[in-house]
N, C-alpha and C positions, 0 to 999 in steps of 0.2 A: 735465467738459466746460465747465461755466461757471468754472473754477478756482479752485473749495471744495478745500481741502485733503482728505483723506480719511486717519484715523488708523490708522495700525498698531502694535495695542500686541504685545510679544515678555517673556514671562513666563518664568522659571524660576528655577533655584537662583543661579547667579552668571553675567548677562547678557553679563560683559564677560571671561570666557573664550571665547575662542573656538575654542581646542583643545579644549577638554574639552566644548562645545558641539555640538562636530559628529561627536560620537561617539553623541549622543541620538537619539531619535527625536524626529519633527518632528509636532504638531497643528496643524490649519489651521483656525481657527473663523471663520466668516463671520455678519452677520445684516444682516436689511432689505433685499435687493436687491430685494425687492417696497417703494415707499414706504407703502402700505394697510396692510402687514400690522406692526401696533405693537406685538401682544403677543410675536411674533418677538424684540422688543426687551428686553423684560421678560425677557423666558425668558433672551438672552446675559447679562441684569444676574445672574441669579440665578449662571448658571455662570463670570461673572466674580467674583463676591464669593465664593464656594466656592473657587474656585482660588488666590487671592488670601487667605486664611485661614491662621489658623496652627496647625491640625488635623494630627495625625498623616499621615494621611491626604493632604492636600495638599501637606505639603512633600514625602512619597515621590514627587506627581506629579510633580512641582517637579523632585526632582532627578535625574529619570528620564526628562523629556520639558521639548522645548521648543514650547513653545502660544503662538502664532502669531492674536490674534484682529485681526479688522476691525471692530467694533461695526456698521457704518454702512456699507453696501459701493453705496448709490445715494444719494445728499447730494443730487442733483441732482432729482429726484424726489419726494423730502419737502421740498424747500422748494419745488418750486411744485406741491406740493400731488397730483401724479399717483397711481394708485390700485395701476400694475404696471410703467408705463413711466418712460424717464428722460424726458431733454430732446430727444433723436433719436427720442423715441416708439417706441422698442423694447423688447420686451421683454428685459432684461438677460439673465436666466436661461434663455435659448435663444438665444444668441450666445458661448455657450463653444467651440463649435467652430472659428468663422474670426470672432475681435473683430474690431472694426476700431479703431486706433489713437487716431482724432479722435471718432467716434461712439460707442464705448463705453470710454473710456477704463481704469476701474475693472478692469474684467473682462480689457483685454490685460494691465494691470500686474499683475494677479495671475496669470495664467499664464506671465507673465515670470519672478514669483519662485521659482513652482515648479521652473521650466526650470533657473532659477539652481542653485538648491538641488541637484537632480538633476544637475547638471554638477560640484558637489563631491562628489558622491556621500556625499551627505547624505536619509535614507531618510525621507520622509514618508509616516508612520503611518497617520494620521486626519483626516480631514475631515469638520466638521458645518457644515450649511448651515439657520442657524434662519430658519423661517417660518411661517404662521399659515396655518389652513382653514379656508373660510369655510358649509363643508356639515357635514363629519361631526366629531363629539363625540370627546370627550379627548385624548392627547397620543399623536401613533403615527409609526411612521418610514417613510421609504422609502429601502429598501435597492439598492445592482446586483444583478445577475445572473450568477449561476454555474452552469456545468453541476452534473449531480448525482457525477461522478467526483473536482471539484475540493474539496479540503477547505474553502474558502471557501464552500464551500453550506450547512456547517453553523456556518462560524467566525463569519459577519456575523449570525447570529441570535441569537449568546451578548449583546451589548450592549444590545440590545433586552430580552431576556428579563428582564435582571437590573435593568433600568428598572422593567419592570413587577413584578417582586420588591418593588419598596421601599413604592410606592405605587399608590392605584386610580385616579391621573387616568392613568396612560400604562397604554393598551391593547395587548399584543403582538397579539393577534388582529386589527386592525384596520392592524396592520403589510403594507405590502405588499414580495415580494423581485424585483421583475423591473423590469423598465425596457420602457416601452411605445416607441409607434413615434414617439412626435408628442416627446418625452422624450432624444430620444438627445443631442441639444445644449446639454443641461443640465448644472450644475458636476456633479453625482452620478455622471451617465453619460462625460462627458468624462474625468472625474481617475481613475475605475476603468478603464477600456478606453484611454485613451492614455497616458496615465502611471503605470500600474498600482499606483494607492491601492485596495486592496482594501477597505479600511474607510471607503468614504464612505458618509454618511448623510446626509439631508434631514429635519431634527426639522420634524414639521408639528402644530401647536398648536392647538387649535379658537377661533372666534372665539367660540363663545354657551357649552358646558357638557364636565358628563360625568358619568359612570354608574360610581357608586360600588360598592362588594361589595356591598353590600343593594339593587344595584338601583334607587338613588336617582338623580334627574337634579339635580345641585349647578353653579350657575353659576360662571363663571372669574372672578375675579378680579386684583387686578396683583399682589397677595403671593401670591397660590397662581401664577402664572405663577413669580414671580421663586424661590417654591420649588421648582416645579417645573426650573429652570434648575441647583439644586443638588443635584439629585436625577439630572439625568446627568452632572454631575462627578465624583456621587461612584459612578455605574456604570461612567464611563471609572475610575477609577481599580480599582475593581474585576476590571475586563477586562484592565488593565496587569497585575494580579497574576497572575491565573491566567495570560496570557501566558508573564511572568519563571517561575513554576512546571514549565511544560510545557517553557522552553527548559534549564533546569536537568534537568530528567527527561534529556529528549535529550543533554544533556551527559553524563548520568550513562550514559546508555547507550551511547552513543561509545567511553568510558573501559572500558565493561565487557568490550565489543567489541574493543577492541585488547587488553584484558588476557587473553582467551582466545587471542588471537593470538598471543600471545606466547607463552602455554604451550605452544600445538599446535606452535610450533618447536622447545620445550625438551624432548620427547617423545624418545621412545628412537628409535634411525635403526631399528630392526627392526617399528615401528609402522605397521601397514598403510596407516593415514592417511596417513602423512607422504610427500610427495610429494617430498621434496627425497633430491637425490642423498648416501649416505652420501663420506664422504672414503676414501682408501685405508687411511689410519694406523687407524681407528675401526674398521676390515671387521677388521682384524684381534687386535681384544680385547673386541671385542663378540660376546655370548654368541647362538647361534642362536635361530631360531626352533622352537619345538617343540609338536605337536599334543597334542590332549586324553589321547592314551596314552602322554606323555611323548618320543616318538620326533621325531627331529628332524627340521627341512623344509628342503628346497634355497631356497636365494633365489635370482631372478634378478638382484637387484643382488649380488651375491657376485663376485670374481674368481676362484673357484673353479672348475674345470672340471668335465663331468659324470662322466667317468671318473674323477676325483680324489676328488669325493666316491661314488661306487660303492666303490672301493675302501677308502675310511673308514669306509662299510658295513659291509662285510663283515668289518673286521677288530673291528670294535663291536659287532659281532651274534655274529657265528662262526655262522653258520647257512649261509653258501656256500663256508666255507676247504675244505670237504670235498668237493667241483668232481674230477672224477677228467678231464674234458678239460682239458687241458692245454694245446690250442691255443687253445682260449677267451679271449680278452680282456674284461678287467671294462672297457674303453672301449667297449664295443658290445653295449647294452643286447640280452636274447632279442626285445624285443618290436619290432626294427626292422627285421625280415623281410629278415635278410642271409643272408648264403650261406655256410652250412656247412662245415666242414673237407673234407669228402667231395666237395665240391664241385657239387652238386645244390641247386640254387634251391628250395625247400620254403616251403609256405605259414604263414600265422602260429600259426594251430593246432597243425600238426605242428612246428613249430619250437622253441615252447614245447612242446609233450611230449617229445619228444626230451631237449631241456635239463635236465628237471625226470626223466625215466625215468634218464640217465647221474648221475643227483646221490645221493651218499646217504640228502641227507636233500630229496627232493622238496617235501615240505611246505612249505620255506623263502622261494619265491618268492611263495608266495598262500597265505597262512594261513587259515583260515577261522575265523570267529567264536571267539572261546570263551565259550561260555553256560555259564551256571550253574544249577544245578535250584534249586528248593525249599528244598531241606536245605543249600546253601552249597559241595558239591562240585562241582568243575570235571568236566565232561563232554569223554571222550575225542576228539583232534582227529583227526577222518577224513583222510587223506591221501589226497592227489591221487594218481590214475594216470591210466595212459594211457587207458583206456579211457574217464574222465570229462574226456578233456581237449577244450577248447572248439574247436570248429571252426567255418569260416565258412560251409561249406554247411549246416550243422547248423542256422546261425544263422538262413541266408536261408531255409530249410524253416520252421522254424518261425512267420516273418515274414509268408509266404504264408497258411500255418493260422492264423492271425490274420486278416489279411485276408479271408480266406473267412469265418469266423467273424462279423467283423461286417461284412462283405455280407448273411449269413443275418436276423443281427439287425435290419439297415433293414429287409430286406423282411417277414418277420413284422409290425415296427411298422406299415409303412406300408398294408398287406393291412388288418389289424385297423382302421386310421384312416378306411380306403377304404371298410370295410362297415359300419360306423357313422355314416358319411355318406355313404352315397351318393345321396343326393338333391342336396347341394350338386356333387355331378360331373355326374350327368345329370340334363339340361332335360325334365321331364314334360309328354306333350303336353296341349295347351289343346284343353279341349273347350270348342266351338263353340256358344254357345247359342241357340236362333231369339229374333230379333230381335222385341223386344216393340212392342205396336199398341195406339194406346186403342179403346175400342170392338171390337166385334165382327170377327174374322178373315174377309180375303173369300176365298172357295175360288175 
């Protein structure tokens, strides 16, 4: 607003690619939009000098992310000396919402770049907004808000944690994850909810101490600030790992995924699974299907017809060549309740015994088990006759004796349930008792 320049430095492996640049993920490190809070400042030096190193560690951030810092994001403010506001007397960091162009300058020009960025479809990662507390002790974040279904509910607590992993000035428990009401206009709450940065965070830094493992209160300093500033460099970088980790896993699982896919097409056309229609040429040098007793099964993808295979039946079996009707057709299974030579409509019962009394060998349409005793001989197979053949009033007789049966059964239970309780069915009367009087009753 008073036109101080405002610096943005842009960090990474090789700056002046910009193909291979905008293939990166993008950090956005902000500090001091309060001009009060100085150790805010301390804290970016420490995680500039960290990034800016030539540590294993740091060139993998390097060449895996482009970081994006502002050191200084209210100039206007620390030079005349203001404690939260700039020169318009606002407070910066609750005008993320709707900047204004001339009044808060800093804060549209950064939302411009984002805007930028997001229009080449260039994916900004991370957001840290360093600043200092001037009530509560050690180093703790404030996180957005996510439901508890979004994996984000448990992904923004991994960077935090692994902070408080290194050292005892940063407290996770002192961490807050939700975004209050007076808060919503903030860079934290803005960049997560309108331009979906899931990973913003607000490093908030204590002005006076903090509470070491033993319980000790050790005051802050500007080295223990500026180390602490390298201590979530090197948790971002940490957090970049398991990231790359997990997206590799998921790649691995992708790949696994189609390679099952693949097989389940390379599967036989006679596989129950397979869903896909066989070809005509393949129906016909491909072997059947055949049940657990070897005997083989119709398919309904076959172009076989059903008479066609009855007839490859029986000449496979030889258990019906011995058929003495003659008018009979193997097209016209017994159990389709058609109508006889004789010309008498007959029910399915008698139609099937008829069939099976004219055959010589009865047996051959409905086999019945063959068990084995004990000792490993075959026990003789009873053959059908007429007289044990299945009929359908026979059926519905028996359907009914059933049904009576357990009609009988409710009611027993429910008799037996009813004298057992029956105080819960009938209301016992109340007796009435005279109404009690202190002192003496008057007749």
């Amino acid at each position: 607003m008073s036109g101080v320049d405002v610096p943005l430095l842009t960090i990474t492996e090789d700056v002046n690619n910009e193909e291979e640049n905008s293939k990166k993920r993008v950090l956005i490190a902000t500090g001091r939009i309060h001009p009060g809070e100085s150790n805010g400042s301390w804290v970016t030096q420490g995680f500039l000098e960290w990034i800016c190193g030539m540590s294993e560690e740091a060139v993998f951030l390097r060449r895996h992310v482009v970081i994006k810092v502002i050191p200084m994001l209210n100039p206007d403010g620390v030079i005349a000396g203001n404690f939260r506001t700039g020169l318009a007397g606002n407070d910066l960091n609750r005008k993320f919402a709707e900047p204004n162009e001339k009044l808060h300058p800093t804060v549209f020009a950064m939302k411009k770049m984002v805007e930028e960025l997001r229009a080449k479809k260039i994916k900004v990662w991370a957001y840290l907004d360093f600043h200092g507390h001037s009530t509560k002790k050690n180093v703790f974040i404030y996180a957005p808000e996510f439901p508890v279904h979004s994996p984000y509910y448990y992904k923004n607590k991994i960077l935090p944690k692994l902070i408080s992993l290194r050292t005892d000035m940063f407290r996770f428990h002192s961490c807050i994850f939700r975004v209050a009401k007076g808060k919503l206009t903030t860079a934290r709450a803005v960049f997560s909810m309108d331009y979906g940065v899931q990973n913003c965070f607000t490093v908030e830094a204590s002005f006076s101490s903090y509470v070491n493992s033993a319980k000790e209160t050790k005051p802050f300093v500007s080295e223990l600030f500026v180390e602490m500033g390298s201590h979530i460099a090197f948790g971002v970088f940490e957090y970049l790992k398991l990231l790359e980790e997990e997206e590799a896993l998921r790649e691995k699982r992708r790949l696994e995924r189609l390679k099952k896919k693949k097989l389940r097409q390379k599967k036989k056309l006679w596989d129950p699974l397979t869903r896909a229609e066989p070809k005509p040429e393949d129906l016909a040098t491909a072997s059947p299907l055949k049940n657990q007793g070897g005997r083989e099964i119709l398919d309904s993808r076959s172009s076989t017809s059903f008479g066609q295979a009855v007839q490859a039946e029986v000449k496979m079996k030889g258990q019906y060549a011995q058929l003495e009707n003659a008018d009979y057709k193997l097209n016209k299974f017994p159990f389709d309740n058609s109508t006889p030579v004789g010309g008498e409509k007959e029910t399915f019962g008698a139609t099937v015994t008829k069939k099976l009394s004219k055959s010589k060998n009865p047996s051959g349409y409905l086999e019945p088990y063959n068990k084995k005793s004990k000792s490993g001989a075959a026990t003789k197979k009873k053959k059908m006759t007429s007289k044990k053949s299945f009929d359908l009033d026979d059926a519905e007789l028996g359907i009914n004796r059933l049904r009576d049966v357990k009609r009988k059964i409710v009611m027993i239970i429910f008799d037996a349930f009813y004298v057992g309780n029956k105080s819960r069915f009938e209301q016992k009367e109340r007796v009435r008792r005279p109404r009690r009087t202190r002192g003496r009753r008057i007749r």
